[in-house]
C-alpha positions as CSV (number, residue, x, y, z in Angstrom):
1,X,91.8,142.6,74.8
2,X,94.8,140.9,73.7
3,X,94.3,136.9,72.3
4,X,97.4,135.3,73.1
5,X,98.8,131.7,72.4
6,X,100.9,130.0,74.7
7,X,103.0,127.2,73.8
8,X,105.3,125.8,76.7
9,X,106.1,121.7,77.1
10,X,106.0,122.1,80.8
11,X,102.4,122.3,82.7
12,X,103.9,124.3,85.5
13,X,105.3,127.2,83.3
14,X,102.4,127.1,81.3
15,X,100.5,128.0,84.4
16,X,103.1,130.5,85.8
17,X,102.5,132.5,82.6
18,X,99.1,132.7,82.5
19,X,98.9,133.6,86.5
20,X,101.3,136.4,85.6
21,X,99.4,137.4,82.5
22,X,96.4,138.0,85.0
23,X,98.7,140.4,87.3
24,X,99.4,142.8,84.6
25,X,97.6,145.8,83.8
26,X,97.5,145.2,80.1
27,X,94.2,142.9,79.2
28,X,94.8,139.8,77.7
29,X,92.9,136.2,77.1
30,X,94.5,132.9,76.6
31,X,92.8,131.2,74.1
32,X,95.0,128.1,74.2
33,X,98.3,125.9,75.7
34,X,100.0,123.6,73.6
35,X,103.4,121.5,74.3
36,X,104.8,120.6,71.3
37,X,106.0,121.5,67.3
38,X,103.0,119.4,66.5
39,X,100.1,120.4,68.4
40,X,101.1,124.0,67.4
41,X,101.5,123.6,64.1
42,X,97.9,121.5,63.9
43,X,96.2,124.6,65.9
44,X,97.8,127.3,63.6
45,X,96.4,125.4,60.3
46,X,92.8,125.6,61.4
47,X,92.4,128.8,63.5
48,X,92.7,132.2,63.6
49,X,96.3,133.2,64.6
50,X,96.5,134.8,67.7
51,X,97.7,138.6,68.4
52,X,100.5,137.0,70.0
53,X,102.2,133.8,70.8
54,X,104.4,133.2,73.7
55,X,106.6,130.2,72.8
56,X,108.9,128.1,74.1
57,X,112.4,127.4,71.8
58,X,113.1,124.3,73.0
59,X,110.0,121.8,73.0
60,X,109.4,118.3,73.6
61,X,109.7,117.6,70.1
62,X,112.2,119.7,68.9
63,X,113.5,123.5,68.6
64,X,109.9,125.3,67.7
65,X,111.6,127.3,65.1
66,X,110.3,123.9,63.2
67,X,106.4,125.9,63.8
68,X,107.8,128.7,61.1
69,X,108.9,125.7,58.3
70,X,105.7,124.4,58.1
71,X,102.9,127.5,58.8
72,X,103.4,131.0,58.0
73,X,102.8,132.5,61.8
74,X,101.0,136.2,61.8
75,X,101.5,136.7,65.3
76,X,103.6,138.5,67.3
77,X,106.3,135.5,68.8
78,X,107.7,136.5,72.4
79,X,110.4,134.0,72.8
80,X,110.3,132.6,76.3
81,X,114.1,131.2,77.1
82,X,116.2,129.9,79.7
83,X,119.7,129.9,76.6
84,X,122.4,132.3,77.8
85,X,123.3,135.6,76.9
86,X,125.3,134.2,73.9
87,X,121.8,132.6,72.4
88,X,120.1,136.1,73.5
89,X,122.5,137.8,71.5
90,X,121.1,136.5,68.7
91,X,117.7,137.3,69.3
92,X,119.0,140.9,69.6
93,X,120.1,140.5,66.2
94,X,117.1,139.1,64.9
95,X,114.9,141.7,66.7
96,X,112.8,139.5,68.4
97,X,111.2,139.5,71.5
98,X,112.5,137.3,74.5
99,X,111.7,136.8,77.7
100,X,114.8,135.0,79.8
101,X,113.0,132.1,82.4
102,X,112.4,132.4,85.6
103,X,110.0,135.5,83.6
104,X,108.9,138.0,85.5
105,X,106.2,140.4,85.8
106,X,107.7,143.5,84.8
107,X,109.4,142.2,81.9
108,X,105.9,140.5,80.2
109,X,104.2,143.6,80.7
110,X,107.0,145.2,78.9
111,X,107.1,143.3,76.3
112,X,102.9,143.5,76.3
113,X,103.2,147.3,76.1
114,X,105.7,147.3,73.0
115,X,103.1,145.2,71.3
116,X,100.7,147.8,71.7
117,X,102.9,150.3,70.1
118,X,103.4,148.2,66.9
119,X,100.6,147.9,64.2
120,X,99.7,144.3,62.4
121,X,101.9,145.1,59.0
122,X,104.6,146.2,60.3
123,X,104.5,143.1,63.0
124,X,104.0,141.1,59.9
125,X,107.0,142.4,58.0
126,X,109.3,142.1,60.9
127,X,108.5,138.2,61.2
128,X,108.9,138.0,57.7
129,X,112.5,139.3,57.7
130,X,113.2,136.8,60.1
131,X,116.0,134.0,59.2
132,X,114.8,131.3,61.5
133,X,116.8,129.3,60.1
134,X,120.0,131.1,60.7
135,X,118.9,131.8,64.5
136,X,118.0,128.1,64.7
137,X,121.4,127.4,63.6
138,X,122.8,129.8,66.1
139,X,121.5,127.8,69.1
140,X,122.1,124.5,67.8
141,X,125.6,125.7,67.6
142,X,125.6,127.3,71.3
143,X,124.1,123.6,72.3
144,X,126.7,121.7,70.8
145,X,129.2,121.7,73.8
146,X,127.3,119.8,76.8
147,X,128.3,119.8,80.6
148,X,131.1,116.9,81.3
149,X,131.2,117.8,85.0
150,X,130.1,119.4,88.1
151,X,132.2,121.1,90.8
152,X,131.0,119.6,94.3
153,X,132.4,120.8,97.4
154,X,132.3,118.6,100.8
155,X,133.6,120.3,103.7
156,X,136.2,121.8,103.5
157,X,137.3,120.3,100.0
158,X,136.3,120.1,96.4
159,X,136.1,117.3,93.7
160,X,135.0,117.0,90.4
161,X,131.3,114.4,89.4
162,X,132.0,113.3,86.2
163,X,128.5,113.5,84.2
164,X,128.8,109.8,83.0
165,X,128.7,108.8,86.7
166,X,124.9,110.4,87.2
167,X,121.6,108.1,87.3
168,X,119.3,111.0,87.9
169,X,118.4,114.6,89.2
170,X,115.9,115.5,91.2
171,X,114.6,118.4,93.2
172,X,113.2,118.7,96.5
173,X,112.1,121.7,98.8
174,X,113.9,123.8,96.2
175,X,117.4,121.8,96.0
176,X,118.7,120.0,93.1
177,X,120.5,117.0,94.0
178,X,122.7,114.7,91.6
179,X,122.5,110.4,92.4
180,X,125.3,109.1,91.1
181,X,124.6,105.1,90.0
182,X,126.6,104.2,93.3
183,X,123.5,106.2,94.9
184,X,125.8,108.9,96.1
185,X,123.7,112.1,96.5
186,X,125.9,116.0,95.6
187,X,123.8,118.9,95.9
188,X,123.7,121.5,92.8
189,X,123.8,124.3,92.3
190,X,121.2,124.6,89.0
191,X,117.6,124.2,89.2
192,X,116.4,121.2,86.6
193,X,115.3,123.8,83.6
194,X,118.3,125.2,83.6
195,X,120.2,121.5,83.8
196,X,118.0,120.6,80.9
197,X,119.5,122.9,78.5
198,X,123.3,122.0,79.9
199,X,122.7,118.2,79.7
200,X,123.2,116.2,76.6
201,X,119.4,115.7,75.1
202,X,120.3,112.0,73.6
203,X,121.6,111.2,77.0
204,X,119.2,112.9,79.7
205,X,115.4,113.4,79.6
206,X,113.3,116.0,82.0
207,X,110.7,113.5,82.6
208,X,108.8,115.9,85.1
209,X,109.2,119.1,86.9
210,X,111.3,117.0,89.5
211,X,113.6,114.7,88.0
212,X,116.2,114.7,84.9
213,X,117.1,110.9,84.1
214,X,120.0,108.9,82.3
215,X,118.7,106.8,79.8
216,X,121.1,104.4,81.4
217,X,119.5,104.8,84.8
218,X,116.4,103.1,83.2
219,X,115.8,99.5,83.5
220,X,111.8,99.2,82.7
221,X,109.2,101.4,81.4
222,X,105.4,100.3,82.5
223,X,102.3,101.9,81.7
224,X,100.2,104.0,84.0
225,X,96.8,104.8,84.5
226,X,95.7,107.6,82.2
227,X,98.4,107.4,79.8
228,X,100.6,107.9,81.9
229,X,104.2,106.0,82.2
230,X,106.0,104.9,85.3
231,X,109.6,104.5,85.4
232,X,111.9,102.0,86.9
233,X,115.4,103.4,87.8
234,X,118.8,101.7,89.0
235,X,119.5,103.2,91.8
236,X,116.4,103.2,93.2
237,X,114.5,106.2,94.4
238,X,111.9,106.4,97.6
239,X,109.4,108.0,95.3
240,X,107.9,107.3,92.1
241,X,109.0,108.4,89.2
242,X,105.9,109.1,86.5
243,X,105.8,110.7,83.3
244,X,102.5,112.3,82.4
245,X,100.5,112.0,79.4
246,X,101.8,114.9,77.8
247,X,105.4,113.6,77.8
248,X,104.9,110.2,76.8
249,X,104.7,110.3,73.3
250,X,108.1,112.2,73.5
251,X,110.0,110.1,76.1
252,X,109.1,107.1,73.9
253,X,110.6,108.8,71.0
254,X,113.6,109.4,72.9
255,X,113.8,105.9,74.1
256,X,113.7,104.8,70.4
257,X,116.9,106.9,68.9
């Protein structure tokens, strides 16, 4: 039985991993889920470390490479990723695991089955020759140049939406749509994780698994039942807009740049 960690900012991936975990042939328990640089850090300086840990790179508190500064980590890390194939490059480099999000099956038991292969010391040497640093560097520097604008085609024509002219995102049935803060609606064609890595970070925030929001978009923040926050957004939208506990901490630190 393999112990595994998981440590993913968004519920619903947290859940898609373990639900695959349980598909594969390879037995494995998960003996915890934790969203942030903190939390993981706190759970690594007062238990055992795990076999492995899948984890997230970009959390709601910062790139996790931050978890490697402040603990010395004796598990196996799988990278889970939706950076492109520049950022994977440097994984390659780096020789660390990855899985590239949406993950599927095949891919986590592959990466399962070449932890089987590997013994404890030479797992702990190879994290040891990692520069985290340098690979944290190497994103950062991949992340530098944001989306300005999206192609959006109407009819039989094209135009270009200016990023500066979006409220919000938000998905329904499957569909990403962009409100502008005229409240003109543009289908596109990226799913919200992927927009989330293509949108400036001081400027946008994935408050849930359905809506991305401008920070300008927001006129008033009130709290919620159990610690949860609801927003209030110019334009408006037909359905509320609520940020769970989880997030809050980390919205209100965004709010507060």
């Amino acid at each position: 039985m393999i112990n595994v960690l998981i440590i993913e900012d968004e519920i619903p991936a947290q859940r898609l991993l373990k639900e695959t975990l349980q598909e594969i042939p390879i037995k494995t328990e998960v003996i915890g889920c934790l969203n942030s640089i903190k939390a993981a850090v706190e759970w690594l300086q007062n238990n055992p470390h795990p076999e492995v840990v899948l984890l997230d790179i970009q959390l709601s508190d910062g790139l996790s490479f931050e978890i490697f500064k402040k603990v010395p980590v004796e598990s196996t890390i799988i990278f889970t990723t939706a950076f492109d194939e520049y950022a994977i490059q440097a994984f390659k480099v780096n020789s660390i695991d990855y899985l590239l999000k949406p993950i599927e099956k095949d891919e986590l038991q592959a990466a399962f089955e070449k932890f089987e292969q590997y013994n404890k010391p030479l797992i702990q040497e190879q994290n040891a020759n990692i520069d985290f640093k340098a690979l944290a560097h190497l994103i950062k520097n991949e992340q530098t140049e944001y989306r300005k604008r999206f192609l959006i085609q109407s009819n039989e024509s094209f135009f270009h939406l200016s990023v500066n002219d979006i409220a919000f995102f938000y998905s329904m049935q499957g569909v990403t749509f962009a409100v502008t803060f005229e409240k003109r609606e543009y289908p596109i064609n990226f799913s919200l994780e992927s927009l989330k890595e293509q949108l400036h970070p001081d400027t946008f925030f994935k408050i849930n698994r359905q809506f991305i929001v401008c920070i300008d978009a927001i006129k008033r923040v009130h709290s919620y039942f159990n610690g949860k926050l609801k927003l209030e957004i110019k334009p408006l939208h037909t359905e509320d807009i609520i940020i769970g506990k989880d997030k809050a901490a980390a919205f209100k630190r965004w709010m507060d740049r």
